[in-house]
N, C-alpha and C positions, 0 to 999 in steps of 0.2 A: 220387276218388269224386264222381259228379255228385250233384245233391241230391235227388234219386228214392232211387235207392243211399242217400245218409245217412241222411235219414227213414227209409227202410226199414230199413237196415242196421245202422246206430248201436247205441250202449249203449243208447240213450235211445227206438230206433225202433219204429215201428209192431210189426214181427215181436215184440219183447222185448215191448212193451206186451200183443199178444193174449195170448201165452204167461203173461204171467203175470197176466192175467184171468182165461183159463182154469183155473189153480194155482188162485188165488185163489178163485175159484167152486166149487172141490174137484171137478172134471171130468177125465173123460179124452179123449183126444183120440177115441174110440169115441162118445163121446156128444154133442160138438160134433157131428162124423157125423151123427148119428142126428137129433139134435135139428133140422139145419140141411137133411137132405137128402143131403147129400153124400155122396161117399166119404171111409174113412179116409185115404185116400192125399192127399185133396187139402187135408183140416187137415195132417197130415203136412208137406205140400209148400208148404203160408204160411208154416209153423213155421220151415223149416227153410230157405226162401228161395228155391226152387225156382219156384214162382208167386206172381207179384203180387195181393194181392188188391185188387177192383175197391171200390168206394165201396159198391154192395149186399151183399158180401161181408165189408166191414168191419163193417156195421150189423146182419146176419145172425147174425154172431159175437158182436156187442153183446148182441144181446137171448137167445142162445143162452146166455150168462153170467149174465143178470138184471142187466145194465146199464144204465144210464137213457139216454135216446134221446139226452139233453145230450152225454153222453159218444161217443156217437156220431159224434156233427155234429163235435165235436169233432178226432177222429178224422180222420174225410173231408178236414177242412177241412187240415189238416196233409197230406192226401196229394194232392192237389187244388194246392195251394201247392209241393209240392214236385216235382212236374211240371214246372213251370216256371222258369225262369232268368234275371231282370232283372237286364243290364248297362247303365250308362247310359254310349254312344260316351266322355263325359270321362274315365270311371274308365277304357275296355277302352281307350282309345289314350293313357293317360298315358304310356307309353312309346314311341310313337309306332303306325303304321298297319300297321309287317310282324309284331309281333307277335300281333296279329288273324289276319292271314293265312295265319300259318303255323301255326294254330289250326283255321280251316276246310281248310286241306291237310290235315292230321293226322285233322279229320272225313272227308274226304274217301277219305283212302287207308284208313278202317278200312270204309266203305260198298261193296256191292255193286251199288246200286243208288242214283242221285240224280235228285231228282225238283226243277225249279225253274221257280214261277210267276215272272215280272215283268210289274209294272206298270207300270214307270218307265223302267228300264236295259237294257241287252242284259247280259244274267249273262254274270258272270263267268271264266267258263270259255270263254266264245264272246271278249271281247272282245278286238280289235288291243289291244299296247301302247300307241298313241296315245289312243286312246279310255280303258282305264284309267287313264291318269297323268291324262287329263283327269277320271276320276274321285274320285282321289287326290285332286288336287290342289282337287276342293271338298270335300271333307272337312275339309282341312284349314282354308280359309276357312268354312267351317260352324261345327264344332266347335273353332275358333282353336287349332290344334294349335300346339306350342311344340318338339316335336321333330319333323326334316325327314327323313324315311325315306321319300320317297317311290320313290326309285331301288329300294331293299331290298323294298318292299311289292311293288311291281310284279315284281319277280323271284320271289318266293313267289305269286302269284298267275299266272305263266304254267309256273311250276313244277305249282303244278297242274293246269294246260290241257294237261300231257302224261300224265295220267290217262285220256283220252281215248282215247287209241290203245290202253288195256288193255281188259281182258275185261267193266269193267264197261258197265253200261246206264244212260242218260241219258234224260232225259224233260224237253224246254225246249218251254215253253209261254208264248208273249208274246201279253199285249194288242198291239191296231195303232198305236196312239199310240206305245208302245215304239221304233215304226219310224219314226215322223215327229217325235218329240221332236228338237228341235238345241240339243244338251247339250254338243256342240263345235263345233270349225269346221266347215264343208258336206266339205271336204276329207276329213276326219277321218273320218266319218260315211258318206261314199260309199265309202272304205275300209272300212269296219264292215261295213256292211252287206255287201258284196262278199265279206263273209269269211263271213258266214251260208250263202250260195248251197252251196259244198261238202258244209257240217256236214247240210243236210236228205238228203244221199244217205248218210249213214253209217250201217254196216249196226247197228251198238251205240246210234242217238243217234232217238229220235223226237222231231221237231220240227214243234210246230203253233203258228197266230197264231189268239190269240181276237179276231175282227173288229168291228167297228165298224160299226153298224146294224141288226143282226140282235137279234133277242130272246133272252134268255139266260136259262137255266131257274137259273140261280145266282147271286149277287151277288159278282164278282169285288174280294175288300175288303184282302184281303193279299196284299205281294209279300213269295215265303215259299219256301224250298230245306229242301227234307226229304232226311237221309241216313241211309240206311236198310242196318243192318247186321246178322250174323247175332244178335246179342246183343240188339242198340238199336235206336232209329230216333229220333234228335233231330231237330228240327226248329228252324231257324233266322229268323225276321222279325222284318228290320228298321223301325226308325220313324225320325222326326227325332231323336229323344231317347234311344234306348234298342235296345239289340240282346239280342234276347228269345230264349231255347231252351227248347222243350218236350222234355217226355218222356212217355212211357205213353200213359194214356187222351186226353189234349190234344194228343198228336202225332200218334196215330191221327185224331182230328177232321180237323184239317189237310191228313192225306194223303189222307184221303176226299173233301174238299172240292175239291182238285185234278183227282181223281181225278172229279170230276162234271165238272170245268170242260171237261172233254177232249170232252164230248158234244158241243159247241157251237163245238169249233174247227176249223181245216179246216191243213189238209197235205197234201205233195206236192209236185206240180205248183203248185195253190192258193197255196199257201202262198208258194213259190217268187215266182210272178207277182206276190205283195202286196210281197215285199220289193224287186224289182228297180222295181215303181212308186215304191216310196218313196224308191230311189235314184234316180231320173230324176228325179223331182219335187224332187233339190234345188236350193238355190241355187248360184249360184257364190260361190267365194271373197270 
């Protein structure tokens, strides 16, 4: 149970909490309705767990009970909080780097659709093994990891680069820096990139670079993979410090934001031309 789910769902959660506000207030669920606007079907369906209710719908409910506005905020602020999912990298890789991995596999194969900004890295899904292990392997000098999985993490991370070839849909969207960063050897890197060039003709994978000089109607601030499934849609960004998962109404923000970034990037052919520059442009070994 993720922590959207337990807040909501729990002995303790939001649904129990209205319900017995409502008891408490001597209400039926006809007059929550009535009072709030609604349909019966849709107190019903908070009640009973069918629909999430949003932060105006929790406060809507408040004052339809004769609630104090405190209790309210209150409310929100617990549903708000539990949207989201602070893991700090020392806690999720005490056991070392493939248990992570085989975590976003698992988000992975339950999504229909993954959508991934970077700012930084070529994601994951696109990357040679040479270029990953060179990922791995700062991590492990980052976060001074103490267990050595790097062979196993890499093996769960190209485990799911064969998700690719299934029915789902893909949506990789890199800043240009992405492409000119050398975050390995030039070697390494002219490999990488050479591995890009296929992935932009696949008929399942839309692939665009947000370029470098042009004006951008959006401020590109997180590199951020949302996986988007028939139930869920968590949302995964990383920091130095912490590896964060949304859900509900902050995961929807995110995918909208992506989702704007796309106005302002260019693919195809374009697209294509920026990265085969940025492999000419390297250095030698």
């Amino acid at each position: 149970m993720n922590p959207l789910q337990k807040a909501l769902d729990g002995p303790e959660g939001l649904r129990a909490r209205l319900r017995e506000l409502r008891v408490q207030a001597g209400k039926q669920q006809q007059e929550i309705a009535a009072i709030t606007g609604w349909s019966h079907s849709k107190v019903s369906r908070i009640e009973s767990g069918r629909t999430k209710p949003s932060a105006d719908d929790i406060r809507r409910w408040i004052t339809a009970v004769n609630g104090p506005r405190e209790l309210a905020d209150t409310l929100v602020d617990v549903l708000v909080d539990a949207e989201s999912e602070h893991r700090s990298w020392k806690s999720a890789m005490r056991a070392g780097q493939e248990p992570v991995q085989a975590g976003y596999l698992e988000l992975a194969r339950r999504s229909h659709t993954i959508k991934d900004f970077e700012l930084t890295a070529v994601p994951g899904m696109l990357q040679t093994p040479a270029y990953a292990r060179a990922m791995f392997d700062e991590m492990v000098r980052l976060h001074q990891l103490t267990v050595a999985d790097v062979d196993k993490a890499l093996t769960a991370r190209l485990e799911r680069q064969e998700l690719l070839y299934t029915d789902r849909r893909f949506e990789f969207l890199l800043a240009q820096p992405v492409l000119e960063w050398l975050l390995c050897p030039p070697s390494v890197m002219r490999a990488q990139l050479t591995r890009l060039l296929p992935v932009i003709a696949m008929p399942n994978v839309r692939f665009g670079i947000l370029p470098t000089g042009v004006r951008l109607r959006r401020i590109p601030q997180n590199t951020t993979a949302a996986f988007i499934g028939d139930d869920e849609t968590v949302v995964a960004v990383e920091t130095f410090a912490t590896d964060i998962h949304y859900y509900g109404t902050q995961a929807a923000q995110f995918v909208a934001a992506i989702d704007e970034l796309w106005a302002d990037a260019v693919e195809g052919e374009v697209a294509m031309q920026l990265v085969v520059q940025a492999r000419d442009a390297l250095p030698n070994d």
